[in-house]
LOLOMAR-400886 format. One record per residue (C-alpha): x, y, z; residue number from 1. Coordinates in steps of 0.05 Angstrom, whole numbers, plus 5000, padded with zeros to 4 digits. Layout:
<rs>
<x: X; y: Y; z: Z; seq: NUM>
...
</rs>
This chain:
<rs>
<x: 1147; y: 2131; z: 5188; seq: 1>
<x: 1132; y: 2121; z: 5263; seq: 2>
<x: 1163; y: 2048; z: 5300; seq: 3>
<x: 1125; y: 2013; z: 5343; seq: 4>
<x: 1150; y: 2008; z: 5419; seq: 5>
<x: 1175; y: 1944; z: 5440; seq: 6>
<x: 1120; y: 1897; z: 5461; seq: 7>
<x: 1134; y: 1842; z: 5503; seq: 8>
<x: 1100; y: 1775; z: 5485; seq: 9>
<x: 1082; y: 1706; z: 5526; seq: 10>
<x: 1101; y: 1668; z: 5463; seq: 11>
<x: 1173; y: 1642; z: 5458; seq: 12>
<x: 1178; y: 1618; z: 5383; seq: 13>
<x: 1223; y: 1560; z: 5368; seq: 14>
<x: 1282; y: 1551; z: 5326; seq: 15>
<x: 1281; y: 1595; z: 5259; seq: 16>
<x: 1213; y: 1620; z: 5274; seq: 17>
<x: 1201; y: 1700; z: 5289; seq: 18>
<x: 1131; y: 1728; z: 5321; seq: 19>
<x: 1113; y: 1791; z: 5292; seq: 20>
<x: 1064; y: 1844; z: 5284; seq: 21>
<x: 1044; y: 1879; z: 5223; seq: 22>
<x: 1036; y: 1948; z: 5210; seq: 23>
<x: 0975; y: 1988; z: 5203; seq: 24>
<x: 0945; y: 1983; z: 5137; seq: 25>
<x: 0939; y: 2059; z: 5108; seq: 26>
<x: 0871; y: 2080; z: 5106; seq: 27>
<x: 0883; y: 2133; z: 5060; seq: 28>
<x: 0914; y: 2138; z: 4989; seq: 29>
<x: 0960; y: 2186; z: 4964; seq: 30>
<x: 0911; y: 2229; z: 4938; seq: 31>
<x: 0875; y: 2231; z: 5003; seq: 32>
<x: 0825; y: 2180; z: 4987; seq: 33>
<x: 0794; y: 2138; z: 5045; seq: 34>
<x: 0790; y: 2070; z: 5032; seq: 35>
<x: 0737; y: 2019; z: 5062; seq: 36>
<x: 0763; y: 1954; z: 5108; seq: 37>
<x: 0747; y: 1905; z: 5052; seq: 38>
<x: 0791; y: 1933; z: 5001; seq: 39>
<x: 0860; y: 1945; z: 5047; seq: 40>
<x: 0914; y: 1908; z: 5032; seq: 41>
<x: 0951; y: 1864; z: 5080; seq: 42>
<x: 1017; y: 1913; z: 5095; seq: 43>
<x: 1092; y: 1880; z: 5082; seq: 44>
<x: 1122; y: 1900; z: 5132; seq: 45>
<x: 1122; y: 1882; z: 5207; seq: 46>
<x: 1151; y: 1899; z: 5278; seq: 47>
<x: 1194; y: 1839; z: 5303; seq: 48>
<x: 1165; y: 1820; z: 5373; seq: 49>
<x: 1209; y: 1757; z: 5390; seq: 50>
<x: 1259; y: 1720; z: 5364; seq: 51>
<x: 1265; y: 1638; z: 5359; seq: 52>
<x: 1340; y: 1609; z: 5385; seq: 53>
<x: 1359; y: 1601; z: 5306; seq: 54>
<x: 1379; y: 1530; z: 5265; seq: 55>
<x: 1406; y: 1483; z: 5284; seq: 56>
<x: 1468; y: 1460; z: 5242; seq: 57>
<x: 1462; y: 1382; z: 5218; seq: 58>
<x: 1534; y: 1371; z: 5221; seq: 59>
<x: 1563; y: 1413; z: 5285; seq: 60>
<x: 1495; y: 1406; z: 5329; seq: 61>
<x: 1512; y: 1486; z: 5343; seq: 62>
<x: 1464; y: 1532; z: 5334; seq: 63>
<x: 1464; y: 1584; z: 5272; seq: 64>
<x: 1429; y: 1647; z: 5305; seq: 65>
<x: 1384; y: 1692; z: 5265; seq: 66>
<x: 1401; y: 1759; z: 5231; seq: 67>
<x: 1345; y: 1794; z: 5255; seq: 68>
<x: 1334; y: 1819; z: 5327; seq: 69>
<x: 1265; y: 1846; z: 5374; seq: 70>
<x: 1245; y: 1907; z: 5351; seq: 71>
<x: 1280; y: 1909; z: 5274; seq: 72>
<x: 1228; y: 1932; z: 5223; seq: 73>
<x: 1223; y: 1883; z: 5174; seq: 74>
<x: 1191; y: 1860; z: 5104; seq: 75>
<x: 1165; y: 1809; z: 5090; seq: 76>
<x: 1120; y: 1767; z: 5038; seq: 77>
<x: 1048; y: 1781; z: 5035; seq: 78>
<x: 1015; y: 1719; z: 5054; seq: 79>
<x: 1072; y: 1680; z: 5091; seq: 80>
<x: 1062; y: 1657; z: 5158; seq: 81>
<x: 1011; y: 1634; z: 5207; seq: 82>
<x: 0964; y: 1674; z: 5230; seq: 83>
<x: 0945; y: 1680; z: 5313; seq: 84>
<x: 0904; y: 1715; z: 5361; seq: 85>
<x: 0930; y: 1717; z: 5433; seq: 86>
<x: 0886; y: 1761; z: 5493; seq: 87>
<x: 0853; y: 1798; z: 5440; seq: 88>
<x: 0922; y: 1815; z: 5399; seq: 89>
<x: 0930; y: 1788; z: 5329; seq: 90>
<x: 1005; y: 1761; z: 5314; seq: 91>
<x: 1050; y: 1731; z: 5249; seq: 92>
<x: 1087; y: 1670; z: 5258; seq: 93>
<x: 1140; y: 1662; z: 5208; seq: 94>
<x: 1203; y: 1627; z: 5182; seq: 95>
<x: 1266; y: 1662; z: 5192; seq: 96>
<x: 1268; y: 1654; z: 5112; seq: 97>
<x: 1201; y: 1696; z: 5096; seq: 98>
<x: 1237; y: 1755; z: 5111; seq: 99>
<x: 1259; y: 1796; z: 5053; seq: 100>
<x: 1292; y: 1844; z: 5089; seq: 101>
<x: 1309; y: 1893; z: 5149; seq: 102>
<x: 1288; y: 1968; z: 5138; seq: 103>
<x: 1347; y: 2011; z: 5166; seq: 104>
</rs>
């Protein structure tokens, strides 16, 4: 499956948070069916664009940084997040803890 090139983004999320974008949704089946907008599902997984300065520990006051990094591939849940639209470009804000995992 074909990445996405790095994008750079004017947002600068905050602690735990991570801006992403998600893939493409197919537009085909396995069988070679096309499907129609209305019934694609929302994809899982998602390009990460940038990258919030991670938690902050209650009892040190250091900051835990995040596992994931710009550019990993990642999965996450289906309808987690916030939804944006920035100059015309549609973007995921989510918690460092939506993410199910990092595809290698």
């Amino acid at each position: 499956m074909a990445t996405k090139t790095k994008k750079k983004v004017n947002l600068r999320p905050l602690h735990d948070k991570l801006i992403v974008e998600r893939d493409e949704p197919t537009a085909q089946t396995a069988a070679g069916i096309y499907l129609p907008e209305s019934t694609k599902e929302k994809p899982t997984t998602a390009t990460v664009l940038a990258v919030g300065d991670g938690t902050l520990n209650d009892k040190t006051g250091e900051r835990i940084p995040l596992d994931v990094k710009i550019g990993d591939r990642i999965i996450l849940s289906k309808w987690g997040g916030t939804e944006i639209k920035l100059d015309g470009e549609e973007y995921l804000i989510i918690n460092a803890s939506d993410v199910l995992a990092i595809v290698d």
